[in-house]
LUMDREN-927416 format. One record per residue: x negated, y negated, z negated of N, C-alpha, C in turn; residue in one letter. Coordinates in steps of 0.02 Angstrom, whole numbers, plus 50000, padded with zeros to 5 digits. Atoms other than C-alpha are relative to their C-alpha. Last residue first. Layout:
XYZXYZXYZa;...
END
This chain:
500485007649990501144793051486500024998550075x;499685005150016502454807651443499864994350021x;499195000349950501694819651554500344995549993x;500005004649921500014816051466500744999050043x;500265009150041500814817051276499924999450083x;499165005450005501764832451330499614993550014x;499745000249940500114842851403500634994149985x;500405003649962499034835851248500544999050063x;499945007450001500504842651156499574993750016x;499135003150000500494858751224500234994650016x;500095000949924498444860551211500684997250032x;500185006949988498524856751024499835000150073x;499575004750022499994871251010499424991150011x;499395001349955498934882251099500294993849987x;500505003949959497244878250971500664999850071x;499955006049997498654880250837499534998150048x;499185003949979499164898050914499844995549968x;499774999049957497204903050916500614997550016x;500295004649971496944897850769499944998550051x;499855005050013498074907650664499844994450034x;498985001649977497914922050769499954993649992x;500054999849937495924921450724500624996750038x;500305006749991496284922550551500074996950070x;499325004150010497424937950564499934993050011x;499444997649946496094946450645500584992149999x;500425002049916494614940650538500544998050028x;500085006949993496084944650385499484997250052x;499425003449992496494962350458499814992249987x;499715000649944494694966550486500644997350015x;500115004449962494064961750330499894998750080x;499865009050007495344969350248499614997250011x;499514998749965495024987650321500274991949993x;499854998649932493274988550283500604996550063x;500535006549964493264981550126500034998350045x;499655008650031494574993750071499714996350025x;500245003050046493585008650154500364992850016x;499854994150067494415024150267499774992349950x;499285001350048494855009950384499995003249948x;500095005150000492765012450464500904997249941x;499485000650013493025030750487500064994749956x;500035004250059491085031650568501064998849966x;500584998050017490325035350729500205002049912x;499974991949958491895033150849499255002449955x;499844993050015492535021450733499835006350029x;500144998950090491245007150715500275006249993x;500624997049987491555005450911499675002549931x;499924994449964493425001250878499205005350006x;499694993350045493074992450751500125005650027x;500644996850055491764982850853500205004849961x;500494996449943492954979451004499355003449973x;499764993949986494244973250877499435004250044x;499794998350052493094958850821500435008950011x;500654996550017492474954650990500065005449931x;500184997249955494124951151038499325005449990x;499564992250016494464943250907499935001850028x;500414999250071492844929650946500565007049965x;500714997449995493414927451119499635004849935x;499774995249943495184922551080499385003049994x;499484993050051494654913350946499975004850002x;500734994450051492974904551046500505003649961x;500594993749979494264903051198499775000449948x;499994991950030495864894551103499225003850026x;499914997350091495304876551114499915006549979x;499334998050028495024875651322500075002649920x;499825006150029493354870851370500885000349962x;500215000350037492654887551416500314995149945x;500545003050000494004888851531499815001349937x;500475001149951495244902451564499484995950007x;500555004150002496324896951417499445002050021x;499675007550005497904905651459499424995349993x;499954999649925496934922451511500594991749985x;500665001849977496074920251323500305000350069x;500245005250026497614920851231499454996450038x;499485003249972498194934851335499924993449980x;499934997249935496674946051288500514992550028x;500925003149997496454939551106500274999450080x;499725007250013498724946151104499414995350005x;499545000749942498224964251190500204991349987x;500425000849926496654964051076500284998850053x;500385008550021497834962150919499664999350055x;499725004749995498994977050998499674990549958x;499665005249935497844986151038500414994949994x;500735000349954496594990250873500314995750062x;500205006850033498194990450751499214997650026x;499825008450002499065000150870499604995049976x;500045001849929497955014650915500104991649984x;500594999749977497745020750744499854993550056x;500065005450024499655020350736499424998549975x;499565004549955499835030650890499844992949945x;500445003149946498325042950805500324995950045x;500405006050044499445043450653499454996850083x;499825005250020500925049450769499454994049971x;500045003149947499795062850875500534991749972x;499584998949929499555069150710500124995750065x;499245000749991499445062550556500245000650054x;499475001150082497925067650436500544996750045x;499834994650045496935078550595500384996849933x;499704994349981497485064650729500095005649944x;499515001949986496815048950627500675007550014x;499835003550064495265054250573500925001649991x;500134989950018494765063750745500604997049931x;499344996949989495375044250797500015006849988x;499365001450002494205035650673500645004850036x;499585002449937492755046250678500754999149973x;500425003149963491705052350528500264996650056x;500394995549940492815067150475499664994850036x;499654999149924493135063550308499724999550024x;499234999850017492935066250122500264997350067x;499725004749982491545077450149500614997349978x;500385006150059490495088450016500594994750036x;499564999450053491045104150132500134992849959x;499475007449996490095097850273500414999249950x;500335008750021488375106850240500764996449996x;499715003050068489585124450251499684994749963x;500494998650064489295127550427500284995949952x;500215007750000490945128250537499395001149951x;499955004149952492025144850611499594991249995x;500704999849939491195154850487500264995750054x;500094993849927492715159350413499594998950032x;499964991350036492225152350233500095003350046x;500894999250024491645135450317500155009249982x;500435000549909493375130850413499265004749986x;499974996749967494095134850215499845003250082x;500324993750064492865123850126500405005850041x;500855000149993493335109550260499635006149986x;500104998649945495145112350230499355002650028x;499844990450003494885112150053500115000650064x;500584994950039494015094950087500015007649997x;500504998549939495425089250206499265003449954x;500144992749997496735093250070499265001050042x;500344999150064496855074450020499875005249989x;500625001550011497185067150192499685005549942x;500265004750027498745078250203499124996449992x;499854998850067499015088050356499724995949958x;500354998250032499445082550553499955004649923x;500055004850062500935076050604499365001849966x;499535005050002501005083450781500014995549952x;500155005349954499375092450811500484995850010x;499545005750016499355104450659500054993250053x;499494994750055498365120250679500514994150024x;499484992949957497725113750849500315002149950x;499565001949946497065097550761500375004650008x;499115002350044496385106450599500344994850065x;499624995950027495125115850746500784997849931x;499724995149951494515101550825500435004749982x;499325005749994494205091550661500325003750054x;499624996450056493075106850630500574993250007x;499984992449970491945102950791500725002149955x;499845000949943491925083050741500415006550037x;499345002450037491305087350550500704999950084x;499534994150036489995099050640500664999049964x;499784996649949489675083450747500355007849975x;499445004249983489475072350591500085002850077x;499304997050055488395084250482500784997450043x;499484992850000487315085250625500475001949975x;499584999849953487035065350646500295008049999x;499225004349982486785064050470500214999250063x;500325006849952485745078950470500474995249990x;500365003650060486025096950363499694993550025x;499765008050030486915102150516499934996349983x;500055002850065485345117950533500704991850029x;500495002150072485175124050709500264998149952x;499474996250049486365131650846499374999049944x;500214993349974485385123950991500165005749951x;499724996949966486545110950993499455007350009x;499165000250017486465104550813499985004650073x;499764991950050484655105950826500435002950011x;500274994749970484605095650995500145003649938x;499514996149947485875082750921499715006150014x;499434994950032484705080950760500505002950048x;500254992550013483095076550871500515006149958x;500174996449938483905063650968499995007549981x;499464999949943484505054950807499905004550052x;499724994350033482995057150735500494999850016x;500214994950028482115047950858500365004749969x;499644994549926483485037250875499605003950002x;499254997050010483265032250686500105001650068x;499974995150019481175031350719500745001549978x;500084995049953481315019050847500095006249947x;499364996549945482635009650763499585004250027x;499664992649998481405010050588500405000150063x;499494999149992481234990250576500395005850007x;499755002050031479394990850570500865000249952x;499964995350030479014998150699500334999049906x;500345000850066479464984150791500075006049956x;500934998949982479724990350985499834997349937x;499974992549989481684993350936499185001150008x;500124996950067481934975650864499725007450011x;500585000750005481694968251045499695004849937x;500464995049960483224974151093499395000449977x;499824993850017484084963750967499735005250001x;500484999450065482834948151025500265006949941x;500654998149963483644950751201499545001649917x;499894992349981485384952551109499265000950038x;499874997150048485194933951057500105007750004x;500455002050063484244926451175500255005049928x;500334995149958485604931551322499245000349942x;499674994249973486774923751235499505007050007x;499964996350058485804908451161500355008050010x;500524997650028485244905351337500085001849944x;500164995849972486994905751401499375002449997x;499434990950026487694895651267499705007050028x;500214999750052486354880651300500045007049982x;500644996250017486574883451486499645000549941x;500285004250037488464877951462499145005650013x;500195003649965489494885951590499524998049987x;500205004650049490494898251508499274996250015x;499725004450017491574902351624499594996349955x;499985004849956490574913751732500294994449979x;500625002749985489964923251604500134995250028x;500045009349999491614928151554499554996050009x;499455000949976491404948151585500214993450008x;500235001349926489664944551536500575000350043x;500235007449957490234940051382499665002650064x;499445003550015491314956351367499674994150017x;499645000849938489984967951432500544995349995x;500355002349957488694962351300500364999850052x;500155006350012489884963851152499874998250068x;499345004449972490394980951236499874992649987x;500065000449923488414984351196500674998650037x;500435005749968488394976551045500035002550063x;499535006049997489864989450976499604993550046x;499485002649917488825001951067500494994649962x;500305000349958487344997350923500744999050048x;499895006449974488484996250784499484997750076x;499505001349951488325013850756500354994650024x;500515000849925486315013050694501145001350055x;499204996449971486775007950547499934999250087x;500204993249963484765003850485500595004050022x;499454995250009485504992750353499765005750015x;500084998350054484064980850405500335006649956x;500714997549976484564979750587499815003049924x;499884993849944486354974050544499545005249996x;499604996250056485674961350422499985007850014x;500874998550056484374953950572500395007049954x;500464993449948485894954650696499605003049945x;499564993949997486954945050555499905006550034x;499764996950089485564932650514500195006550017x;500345000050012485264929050726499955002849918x;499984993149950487024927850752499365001249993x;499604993650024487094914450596500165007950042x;500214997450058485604903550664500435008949953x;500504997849981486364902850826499635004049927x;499744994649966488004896850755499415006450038x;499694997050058486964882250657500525009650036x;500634995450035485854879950810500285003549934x;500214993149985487064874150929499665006049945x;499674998050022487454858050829500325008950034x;500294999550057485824852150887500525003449955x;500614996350017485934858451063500014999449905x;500555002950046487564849051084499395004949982x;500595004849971488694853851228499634995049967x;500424997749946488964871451178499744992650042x;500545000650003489604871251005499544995750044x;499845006650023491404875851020499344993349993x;499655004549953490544889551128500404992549984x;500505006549958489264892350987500444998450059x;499905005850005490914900850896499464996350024x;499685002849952490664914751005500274994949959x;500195000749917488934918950971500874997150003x;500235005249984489604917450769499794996550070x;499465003550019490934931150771499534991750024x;499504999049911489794942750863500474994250006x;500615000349945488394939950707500654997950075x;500045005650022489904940650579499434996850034x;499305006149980490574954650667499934994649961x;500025001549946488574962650635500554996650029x;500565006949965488644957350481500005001350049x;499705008450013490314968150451499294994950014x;499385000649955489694983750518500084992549999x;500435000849942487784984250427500744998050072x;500175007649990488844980850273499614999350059x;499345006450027490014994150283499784994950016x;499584999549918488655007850364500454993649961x;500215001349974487665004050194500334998350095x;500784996049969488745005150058499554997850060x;499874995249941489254990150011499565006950013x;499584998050027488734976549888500505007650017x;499995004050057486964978049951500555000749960x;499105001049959487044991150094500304992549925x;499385005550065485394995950074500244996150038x;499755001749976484455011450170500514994649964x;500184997549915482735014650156500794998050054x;499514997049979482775004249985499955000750077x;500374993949966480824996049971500975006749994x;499514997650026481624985449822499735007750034x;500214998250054480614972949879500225004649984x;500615000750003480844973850074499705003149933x;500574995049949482334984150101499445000049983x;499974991549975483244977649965499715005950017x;500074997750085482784961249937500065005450010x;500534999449971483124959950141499635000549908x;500134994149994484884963650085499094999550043x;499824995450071485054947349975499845007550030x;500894997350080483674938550097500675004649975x;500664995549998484994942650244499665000249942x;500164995350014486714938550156499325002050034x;500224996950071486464922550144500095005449982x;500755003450010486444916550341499845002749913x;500584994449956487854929250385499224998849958x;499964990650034489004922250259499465003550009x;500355000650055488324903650308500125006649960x;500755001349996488714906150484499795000849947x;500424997749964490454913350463499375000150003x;499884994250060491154902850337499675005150005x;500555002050045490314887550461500055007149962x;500674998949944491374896050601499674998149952x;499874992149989493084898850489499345000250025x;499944999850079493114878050415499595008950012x;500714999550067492494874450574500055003049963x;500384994349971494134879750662499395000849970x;500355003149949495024861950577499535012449996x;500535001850005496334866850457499545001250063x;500675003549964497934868950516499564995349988x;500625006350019498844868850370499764999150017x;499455005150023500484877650421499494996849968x;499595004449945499664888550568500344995149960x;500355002449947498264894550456500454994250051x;500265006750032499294897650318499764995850045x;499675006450027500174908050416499954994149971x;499625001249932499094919650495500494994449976x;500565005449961498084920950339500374998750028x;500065005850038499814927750246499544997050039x;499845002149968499764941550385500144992649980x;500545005849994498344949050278500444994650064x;499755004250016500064958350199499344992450013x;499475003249949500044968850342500084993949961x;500195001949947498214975650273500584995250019x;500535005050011498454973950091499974997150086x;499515006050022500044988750135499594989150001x;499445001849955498994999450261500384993449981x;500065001049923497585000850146500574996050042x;500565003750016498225003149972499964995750049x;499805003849965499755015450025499544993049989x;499905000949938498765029150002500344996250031x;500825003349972498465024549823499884999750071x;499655006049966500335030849806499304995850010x;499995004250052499545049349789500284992150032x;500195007349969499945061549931499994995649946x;500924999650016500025079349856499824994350025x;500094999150062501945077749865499474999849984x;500674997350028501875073250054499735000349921x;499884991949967503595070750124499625002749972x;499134995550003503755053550034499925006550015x;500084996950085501715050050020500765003849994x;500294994050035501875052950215499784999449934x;500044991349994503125042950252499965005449984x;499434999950061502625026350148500185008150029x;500324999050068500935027950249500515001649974x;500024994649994502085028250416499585002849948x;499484995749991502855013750370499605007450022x;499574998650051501275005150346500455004749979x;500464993450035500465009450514500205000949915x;500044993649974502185002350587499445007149948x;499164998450032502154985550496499985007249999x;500314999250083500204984650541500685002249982x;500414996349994500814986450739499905001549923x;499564993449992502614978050713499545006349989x;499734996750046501524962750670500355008649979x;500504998250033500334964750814500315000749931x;500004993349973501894965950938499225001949925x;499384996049995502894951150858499615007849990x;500484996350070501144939150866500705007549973x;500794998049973501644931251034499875003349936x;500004994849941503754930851015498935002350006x;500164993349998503364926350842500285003850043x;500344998449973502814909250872499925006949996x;499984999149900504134898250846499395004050024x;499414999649960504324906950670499974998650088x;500114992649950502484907250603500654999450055x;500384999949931502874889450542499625002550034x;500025004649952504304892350465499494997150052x;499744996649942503744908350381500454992950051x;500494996249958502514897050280500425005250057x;500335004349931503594884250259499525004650018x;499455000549954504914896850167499624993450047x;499824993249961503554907550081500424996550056x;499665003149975502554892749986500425002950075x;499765008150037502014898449830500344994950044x;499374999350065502114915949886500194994249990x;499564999849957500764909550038500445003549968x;499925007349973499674904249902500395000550047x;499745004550069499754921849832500334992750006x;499294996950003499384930149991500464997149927x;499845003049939497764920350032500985002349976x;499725006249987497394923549864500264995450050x;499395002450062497584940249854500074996849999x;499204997449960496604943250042500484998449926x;499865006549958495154931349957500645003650028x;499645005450048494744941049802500404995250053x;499154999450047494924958249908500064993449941x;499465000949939493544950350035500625002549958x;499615006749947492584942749907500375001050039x;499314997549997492484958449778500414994050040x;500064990949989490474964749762501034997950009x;499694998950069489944946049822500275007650001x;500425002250048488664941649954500304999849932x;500684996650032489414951750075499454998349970x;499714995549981491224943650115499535005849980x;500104993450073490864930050008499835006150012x;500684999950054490444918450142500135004149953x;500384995949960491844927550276499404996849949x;499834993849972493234922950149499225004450042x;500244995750055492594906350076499795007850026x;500824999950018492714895250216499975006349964x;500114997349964494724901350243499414999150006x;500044994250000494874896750079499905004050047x;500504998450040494054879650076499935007750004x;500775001449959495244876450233499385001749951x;500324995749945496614880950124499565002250045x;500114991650043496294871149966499855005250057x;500685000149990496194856150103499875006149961x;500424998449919497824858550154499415000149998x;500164992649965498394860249981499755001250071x;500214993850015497724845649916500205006950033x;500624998349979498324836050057499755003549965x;500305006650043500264839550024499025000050029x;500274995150049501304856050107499464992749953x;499504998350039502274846350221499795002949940x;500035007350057500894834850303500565000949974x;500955001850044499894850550370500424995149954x;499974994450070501814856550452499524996649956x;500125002150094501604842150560500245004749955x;499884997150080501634850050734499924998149956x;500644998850034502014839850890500115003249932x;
END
């Protein structure tokens, strides 16, 4: 059995559990909760480096391939400032914050704190950021507010704090009354979402939808399965309130593709972001192995525009709207490998986590389940959107992620020693 928790003292086990609360409540109700919480997660795991890599250790045959993944996109940051004289060391920002959200992952497994601590953090993030961005919309009459955030940022992250909560109601699922707190917070985080008016979190909800239905069958509980189906029905619903602007953002939506293709005006946010798409095409083929520096892509832009090969609305950009266009034109079929990784290889370890705990009832599923969802949104965040381009962004995907891990390999480890204890008896 694991006692790490009663090496580190009870204050700090309980410090931790406060901190892994904190993380997803700040996350958009403060302008610097998710970078105050990745420093201190990483700080506190300085203070105690040689139990905290002790009790990652028996477990880095399963987390090996997701480390190597952030490790990797790192190393290839350090790279290209090395080769890339016009590369400032600010480019290693990102990448570096990110591998070092591997601190969660550890804390997690050496103070196993109780899963709550992450699902309440969750609920009550979601639940107080609506009024702050319904201030916004309502009073404020902002068409598109993003409160601390721009707007796509925070309409992203409430919605994985919406996706995050549906699958902590499986821990949930055979109490109605302790249903409602997880309910409540997918319900918030939809609302948020909606408010924002980010209209590319939509197909993330719609993999959402194919993923629990992919497990439908396990999850048994007709509480869960009406909040499920309740909660994305009342999504849908948002589209017949006029109110809410979705009819009129696909509307315009609709109506900017047709410009765009009938050789009309860019000047759109969906046109600017297919003409950005068209001209990513072209710095591919120049450069399709390593790409060229992030920090030229503007003069790039300005030069695509001066031969006429691109209208000159896009100039203004500082990137191309899509993660893997993103990826490919600043590093080549390499950056778009380490793109790849830090999306598969955490979904390949949710994935495997979750085919070990095949039942609802099994510890790891709402983790498993709940990263899962998590990657399946970044991913869907990027095909509209270059979601890693922003700090916020990028660390509160790695810590989610990393979180997740953590809880996931102690919800194993309390299945383990259930299995010893009976065998033993």
């Amino acid at each position: 059995m694991n006692n790490n928790q009663t090496n580190i003292g009870m204050p700090m086990q309980r410090g931790i559990g406060v901190l892994v609360f904190l993380f997803p409540f700040f996350s958009l109700i403060t302008p610097s909760g998710i970078g105050f919480s990745s420093l201190v997660f990483l700080l506190v795991a300085l203070c105690v480096p040689r139990k905290a890599w002790r009790a990652l250790a028996p477990h880095w045959r399963d987390i090996r391939w997701v480390v190597a993944a952030f490790a990797f996109n790192l190393l290839l940051a350090v790279v290209w400032v090395l080769v890339r004289p016009e590369t400032g060391l600010d480019y290693l920002d990102n990448p570096s914050r990110m591998l070092f959200g591997l601190s969660a992952a550890a804390l997690v497994v050496l103070a196993r704190p109780p899963r709550a601590t992450l699902w309440w953090g969750v609920i009550m993030g979601a639940v107080c950021a609506l009024p702050f961005i319904a201030y916004q919309r309502i009073v404020l009459a902002m068409e598109r507010p993003g409160g601390w955030l721009n707007a796509i940022t925070f309409g992203d992250i409430a919605l994985c704090l919406a996706l995050v909560a549906l699958a902590a109601a499986i821990d949930y699922r055979h109490s109605t009354r302790k249903a409602i707190a997880p309910a409540l917070g997918a319900v918030a985080g939809l609302a948020g979402c909606v408010m924002t008016g980010t209209r590319g979190g939509w197909i993330a909800l719609a993999l959402a939808a194919l993923l629990f239905l992919t497990y439908a069958h396990l999850l048994r509980s007709r509480r869960l399965r009406l909040l499920l189906v309740g909660s994305f029905a009342l999504f849908a619903s948002t589209f017949f309130i006029p109110a809410t602007g979705l009819q009129q953002r696909v509307g315009q939506g609709v109506s900017d593709v047709r410009t765009w293709l009938d050789g009309g005006s860019a000047f759109s946010n969906v046109g600017m972001r297919l003409e950005l798409w068209k001209a990513a095409g072209f710095l591919i083929q120049e450069r399709p192995l390593v790409g060229r520096d992030p920090t030229t892509l503007r003069t790039e832009l300005s030069r695509l525009a001066a031969e006429g090969k691109v209208q000159d609305v896009i100039t203004p950009a500082e990137h191309l709207h899509n993660d893997a266009l993103q990826a490919l034109a600043t590093g080549g079929v390499v950056g778009l490998l380490a793109w790849l990784g830090i999306l598969a290889a955490p979904f390949a370890f949710f994935a495997r986590m979750l085919g070990r705990g095949a039942q609802a009832g099994m510890p790891q599923f709402a983790p498993a389940l709940a990263g899962m969802l998590v990657v399946l949104s970044y991913f869907s965040f990027g095909l509209t959107e270059v979601i890693f381009w922003s700090l916020k962004g990028s660390m509160f995907y790695a810590l989610m992620v990393f979180l997740l891990m953590g809880f996931c390999l102690n919800a194993r480890d309390e299945m383990d020693n259930k299995f010893v204890n009976k065998v033993g008896t």
